[in-house]
N, C-alpha and C positions, 0 to 999 in steps of 0.2 A: 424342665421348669416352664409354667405356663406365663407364655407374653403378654401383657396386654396391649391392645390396639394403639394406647397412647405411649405406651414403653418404645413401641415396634418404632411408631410415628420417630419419635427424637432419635432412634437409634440410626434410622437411614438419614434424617437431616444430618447427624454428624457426619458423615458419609460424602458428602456432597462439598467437594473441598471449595467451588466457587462460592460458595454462599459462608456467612456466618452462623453462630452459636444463638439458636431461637430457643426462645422461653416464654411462654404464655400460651394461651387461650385466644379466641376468635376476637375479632376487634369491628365496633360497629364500623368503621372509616373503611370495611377490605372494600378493594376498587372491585375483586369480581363479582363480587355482594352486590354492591352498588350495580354493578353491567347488568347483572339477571334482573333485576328489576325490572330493566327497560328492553328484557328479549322476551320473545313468547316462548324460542325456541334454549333457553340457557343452557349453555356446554356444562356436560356431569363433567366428575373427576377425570377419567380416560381423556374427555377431549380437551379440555382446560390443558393435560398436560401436553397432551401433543401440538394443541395452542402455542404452547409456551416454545415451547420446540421447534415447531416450523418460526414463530417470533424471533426467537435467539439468533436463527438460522438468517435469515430474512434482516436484524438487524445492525447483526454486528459490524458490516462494512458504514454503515449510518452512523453507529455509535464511536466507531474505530476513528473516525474521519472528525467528527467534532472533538474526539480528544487531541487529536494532532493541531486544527483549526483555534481550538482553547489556549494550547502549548504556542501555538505562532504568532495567534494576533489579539489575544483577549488579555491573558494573565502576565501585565507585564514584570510578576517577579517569578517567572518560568526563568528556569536557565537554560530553554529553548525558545524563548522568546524572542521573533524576529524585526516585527512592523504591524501598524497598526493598520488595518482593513484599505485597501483600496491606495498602500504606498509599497514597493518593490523594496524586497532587500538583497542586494548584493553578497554574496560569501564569495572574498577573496582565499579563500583556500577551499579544497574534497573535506569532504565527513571523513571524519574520525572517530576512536572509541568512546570520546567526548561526546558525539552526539547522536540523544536515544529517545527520542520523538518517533522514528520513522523506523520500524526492522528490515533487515534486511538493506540497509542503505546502502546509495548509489557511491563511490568513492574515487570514479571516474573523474568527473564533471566537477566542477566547482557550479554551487546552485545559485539563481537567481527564484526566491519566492515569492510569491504574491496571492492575497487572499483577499477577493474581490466580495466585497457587497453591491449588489444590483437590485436594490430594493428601491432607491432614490429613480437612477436613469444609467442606462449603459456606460461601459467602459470601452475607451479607446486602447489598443496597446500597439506599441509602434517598435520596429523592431531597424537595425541600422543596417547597413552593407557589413557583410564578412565575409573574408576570403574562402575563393572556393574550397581552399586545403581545411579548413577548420569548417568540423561537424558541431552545428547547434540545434537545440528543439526548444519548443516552447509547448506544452501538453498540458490542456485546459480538460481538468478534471474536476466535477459537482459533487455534490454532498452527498450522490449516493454511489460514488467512486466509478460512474461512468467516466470512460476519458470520451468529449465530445468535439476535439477536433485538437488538428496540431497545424503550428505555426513552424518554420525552420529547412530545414536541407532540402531535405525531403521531400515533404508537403508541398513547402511554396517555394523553396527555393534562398538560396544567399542574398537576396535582390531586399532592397529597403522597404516597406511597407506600414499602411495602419489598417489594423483590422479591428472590427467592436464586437464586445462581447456582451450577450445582453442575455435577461432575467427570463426566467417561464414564462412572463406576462406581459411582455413588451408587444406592441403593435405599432411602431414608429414606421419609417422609411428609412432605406438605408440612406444616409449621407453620402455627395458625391464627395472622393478621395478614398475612400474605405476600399479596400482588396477583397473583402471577405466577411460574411458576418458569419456568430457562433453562438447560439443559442444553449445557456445553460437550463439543464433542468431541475436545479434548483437556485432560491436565491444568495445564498452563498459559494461559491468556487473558489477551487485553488489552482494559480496558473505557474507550474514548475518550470523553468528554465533550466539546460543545460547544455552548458558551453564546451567543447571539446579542449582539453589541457594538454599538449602534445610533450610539458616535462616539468621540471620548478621554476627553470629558468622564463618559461612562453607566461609567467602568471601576471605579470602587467599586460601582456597583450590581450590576454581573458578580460583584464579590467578595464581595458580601453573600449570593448564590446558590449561588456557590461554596462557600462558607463550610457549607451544607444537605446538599450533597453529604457522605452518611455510607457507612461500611463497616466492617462487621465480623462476626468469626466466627458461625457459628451456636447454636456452643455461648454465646457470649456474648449474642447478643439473645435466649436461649431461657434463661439467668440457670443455666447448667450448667456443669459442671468439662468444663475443656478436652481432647479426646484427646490421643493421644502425637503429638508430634512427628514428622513427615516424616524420613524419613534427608537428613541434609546431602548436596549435588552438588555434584562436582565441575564446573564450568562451566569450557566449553573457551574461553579469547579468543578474541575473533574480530579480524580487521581485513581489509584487502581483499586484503593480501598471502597470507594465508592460508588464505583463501577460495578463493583463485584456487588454490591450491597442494592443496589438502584438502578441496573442494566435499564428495564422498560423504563423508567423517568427520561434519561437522558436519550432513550428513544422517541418518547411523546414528544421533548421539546425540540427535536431536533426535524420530525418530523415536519411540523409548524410551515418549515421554509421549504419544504420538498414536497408540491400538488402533487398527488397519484396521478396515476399515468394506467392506463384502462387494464395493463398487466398486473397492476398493483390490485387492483380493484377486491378480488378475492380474498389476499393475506390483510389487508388491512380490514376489511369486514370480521375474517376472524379474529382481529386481536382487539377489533371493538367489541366483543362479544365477553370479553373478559378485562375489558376496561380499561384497553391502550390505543393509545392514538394521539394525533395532533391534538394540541391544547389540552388534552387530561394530565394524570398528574398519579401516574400509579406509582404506590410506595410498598414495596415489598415487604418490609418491616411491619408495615397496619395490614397484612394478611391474617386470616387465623390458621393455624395449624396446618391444617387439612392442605390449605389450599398453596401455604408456603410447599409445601412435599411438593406436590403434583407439581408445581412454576420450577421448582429448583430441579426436581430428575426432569424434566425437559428441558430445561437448558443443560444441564448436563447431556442430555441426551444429542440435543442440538451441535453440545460443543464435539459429542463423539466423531458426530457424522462429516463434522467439516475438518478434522483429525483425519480421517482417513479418507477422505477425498484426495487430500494433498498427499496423504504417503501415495496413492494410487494415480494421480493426477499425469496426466501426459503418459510416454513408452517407455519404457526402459532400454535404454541405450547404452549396453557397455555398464553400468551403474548409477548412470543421469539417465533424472524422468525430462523428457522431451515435451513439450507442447502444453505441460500441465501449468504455468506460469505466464499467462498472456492475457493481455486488459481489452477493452474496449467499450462501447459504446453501447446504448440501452438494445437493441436489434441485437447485437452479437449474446450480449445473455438471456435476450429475448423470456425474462422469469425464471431463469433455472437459480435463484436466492443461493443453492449450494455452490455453485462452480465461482459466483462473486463472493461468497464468503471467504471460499478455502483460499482465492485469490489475495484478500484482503490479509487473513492471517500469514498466508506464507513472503507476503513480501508486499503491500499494500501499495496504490500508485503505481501499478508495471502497465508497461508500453503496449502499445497494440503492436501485434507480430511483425508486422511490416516496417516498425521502427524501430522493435528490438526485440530481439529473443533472450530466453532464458533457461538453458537447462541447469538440472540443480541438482548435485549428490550428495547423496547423506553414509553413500554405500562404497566400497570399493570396487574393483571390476569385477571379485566375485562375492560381492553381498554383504557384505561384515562392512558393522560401522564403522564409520570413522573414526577414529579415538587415538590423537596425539599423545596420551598417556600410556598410551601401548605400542604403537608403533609408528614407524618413520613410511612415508609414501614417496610417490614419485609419477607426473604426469607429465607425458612427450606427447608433443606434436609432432607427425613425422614433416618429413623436408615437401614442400608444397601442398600438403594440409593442414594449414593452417586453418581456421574459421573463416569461412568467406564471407567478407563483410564488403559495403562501398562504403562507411567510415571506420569504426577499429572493434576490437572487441578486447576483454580482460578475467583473469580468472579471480573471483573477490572470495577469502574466506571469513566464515563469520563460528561466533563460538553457536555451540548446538544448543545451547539451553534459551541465553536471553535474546538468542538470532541478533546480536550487534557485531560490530566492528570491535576485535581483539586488539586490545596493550599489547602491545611489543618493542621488544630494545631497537629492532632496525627501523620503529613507525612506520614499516611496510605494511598495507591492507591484501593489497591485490600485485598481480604483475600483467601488464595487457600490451599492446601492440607497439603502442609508443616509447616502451620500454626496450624493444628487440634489439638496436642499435648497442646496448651497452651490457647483454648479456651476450653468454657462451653458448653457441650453437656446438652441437655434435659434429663430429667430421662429416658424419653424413646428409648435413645439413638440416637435421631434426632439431626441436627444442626440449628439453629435460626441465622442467618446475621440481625443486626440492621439497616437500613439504612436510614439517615436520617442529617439534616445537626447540630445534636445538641447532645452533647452526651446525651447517653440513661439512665447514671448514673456507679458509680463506682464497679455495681454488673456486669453490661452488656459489659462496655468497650472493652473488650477483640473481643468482636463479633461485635464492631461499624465500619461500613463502611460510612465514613462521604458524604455529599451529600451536594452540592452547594445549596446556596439563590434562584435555578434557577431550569430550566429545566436539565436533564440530561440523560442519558443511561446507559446501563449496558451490557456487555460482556463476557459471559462465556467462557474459553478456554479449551478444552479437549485437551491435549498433547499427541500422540501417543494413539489414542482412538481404544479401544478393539473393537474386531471383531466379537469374539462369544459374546451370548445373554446374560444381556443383553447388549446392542451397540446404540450407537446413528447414527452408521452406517448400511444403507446406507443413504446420507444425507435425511432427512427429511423423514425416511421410518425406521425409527431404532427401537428395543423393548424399548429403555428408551428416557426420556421426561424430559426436565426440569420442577420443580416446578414453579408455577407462583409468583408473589410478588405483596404482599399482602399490603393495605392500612391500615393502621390502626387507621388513624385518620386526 
């Protein structure tokens, strides 16, 4: 039966599960319509799509990051809504399956958030004494998911401090008192705190730490009259429906607050070319036909690539990829758009190596998924291989499909170091993790890490991971190795 071109057309859009159900014809308002006007050189179809494509690629950790930023500090009838821009909020308790802002979530740490506007005038943040035994971070991450400097153990040390955190565009002096300045590269930030919890019982001692954690303007710890005020923003909802519907929208505005940066300089030229960017306003909906296809199989195509980035991401260790999960700073992705995408989907907000590591399975030690609906596991640590860490480390499992924090009857997530004390080592002084979606019985419980009816993952976190041998450092090239986990039935 002969196809016609515009049959073929809606037959692949339906096809294209991130997008909607299009119907119509060309629209004077399409933005790439409009872009070609004003190029000499306008991208045909091929490259409009791969436009779209290296764009998706390029902007999903942008787009990713003001839907979290939306969820935190805009929409206060989120029911992940924290605080309003430029005030801390305290969580006296770890994430739970309750909360799903963030994949992949931390369930160690109880969080201290904070989402700075630096559009007025810098931000002071002042951090209190805490004991050498308790590991804290504070990891000031921008809106284009660079993390651009840490505060804490590590970095600076348990010792009291105030350090400012200041906008792309600031040219001030540093104030005398200040430890350290940090220069975000956009005018929005999120500055994640994470307090070490050594059990349920140490959780007033978190909040007496917590309680240290200070922030505030500069004009105000420098005892001056405040500047003017910011212009009010209009902030666009986000949700997933509309995500999917208007990805490049909530790229253009979010753009606004993030100056290029000379590595940018290329991707942004192409996605002017087809009518995205700071202050425009592209609506995928006022596309006509033709041009919906070509924007949608490249982000499709887009979404392929940063898909199997992540399955191939980091070494294979045993059935943990090593090295493929590690954040950092604008020089560290130095433009590779792919390697901060696939970082963003597979667990958004991760530590630069040196603060923490990540290996992550999806597999067991020989290859076959995960899938508590099938079978029962089991991961040992032998007797002085443990993860070497100089704070602790934990194994967190998450379901495979929405990458959250699993319900379960023991409201167990994870099991990590600070636990070791009140589980059952092996005679041989090894440790056995049960994992599995059923308990293992009343001799084992201690060691049960419950595991959904389902597919799932597992994530190992090394917290401030040692340096000398052995090390899991440098990523994927370190003297130790995760154990694999083991099927047992």
């Amino acid at each position: 039966m002969k196809i016609t071109r515009r049959r073929f057309l809606n037959a692949a859009m339906a096809s294209i599960i991130t997008l909607t159900f299009i119907t119509g014809c060309a629209v004077k308002n399409d933005a790439i319509v409009q872009a070609e006007k004003n190029e000499n050189n306008a991208p045909g179809i091929a490259e409009t799509k791969a436009i779209a494509e290296e764009g998706f690629i390029y902007g999903l950790p942008i787009v990713m990051n003001y839907a979290v930023m939306y969820a935190f500090s805009v929409d206060k009838n989120s029911s992940q809504y924290k605080a309003p821009f430029n005030v801390i909020d305290n969580l006296h308790r770890v994430f739970t399956y309750k909360d799903t802002a963030i994949i992949s979530p931390n369930s160690d740490t109880p969080y201290s958030s904070l989402w700075l506007d630096l559009r007025t005038e810098p931000i002071v943040l002042s951090v209190p004494a805490v004991e050498k035994e308790r590991y804290f971070s504070v990891m000031l991450c921008d809106g284009n998911t660079y993390n651009y400097g840490y505060i804490g153990s590590r970095a600076t040390g348990n010792e009291p401090g105030d350090y400012l955190v200041v906008g792309p565009d600031w040219k001030g002096e540093t104030p005398a008192g200040i430890k350290k300045v940090f220069r975000s590269g956009t005018q929005f930030s999120l500055v994640a705190y994470r307090t070490q919890l050594f059990n349920p019982d140490d959780m007033l001692n978190v909040e007496k730490v917590q309680a240290g954690y200070k922030v505030q303007p500069l004009s105000a710890y420098l005892h001056q009259p405040a500047p003017p005020a910011a212009p009010t923003i209009n902030f666009p909802p986000i949700d997933k429906e509309l995500v999917k519907k208007n990805f490049f929208q909530y790229l253009d505005f979010a753009l606004q607050f993030a100056p290029g940066t000379p590595e940018e300089a290329e991707i942004r030229s192409k996605l002017a070319r087809i009518g995205i960017g700071a202050g425009k306003k592209f609506n995928f909906e006022e596309l006509d036909l033709e041009h919906m296809l070509e924007v949608g199989l490249g982000m499709k195509a887009g979404e392929a690539k940063i898909e199997a980035i992540i399955a191939a991401g980091g070494k294979d260790q045993h059935g943990w990829r090593v090295g493929g999960l590690a954040g950092g700073n604008a020089a560290y992705f130095s433009g590779n758009w792919l390697a901060r995408a696939g970082l963003a989907k597979a667990g958004i907000y991760a530590n630069d190596p040196a603060e923490a590591m990540y290996p992550l399975a999806k597999v067991d030690a020989n290859g076959a998924p995960l899938d508590g609906s099938k079978h029962n596991y089991t991961l040992t640590f032998a007797a002085g291989q443990f993860p070497p860490v100089n704070a602790f480390w934990s194994v967190t499992l998450y379901d495979g499909k929405s990458q959250l924090l699993i319900k379960n009857p023991i409201n167990r997530y994870l099991i990590n170091s600070p636990m070791l004390p009140n589980m059952k080592l092996n005679k041989d002084g090894s440790l056995t993790m049960y994992i599995q979606k059923d308990s293992p019985g009343a001799a084992k419980a201690s060691n049960w890490l419950p595991a959904p009816n389902d597919t799932f993952y597992l994530l190992l976190r090394l917290y401030w991971p040692k340096t000398e041998a052995p090390s899991i450092l440098p990523p994927g090239e370190g003297t130790w190795q995760p154990p694999g986990i083991v099927k047992v039935k």
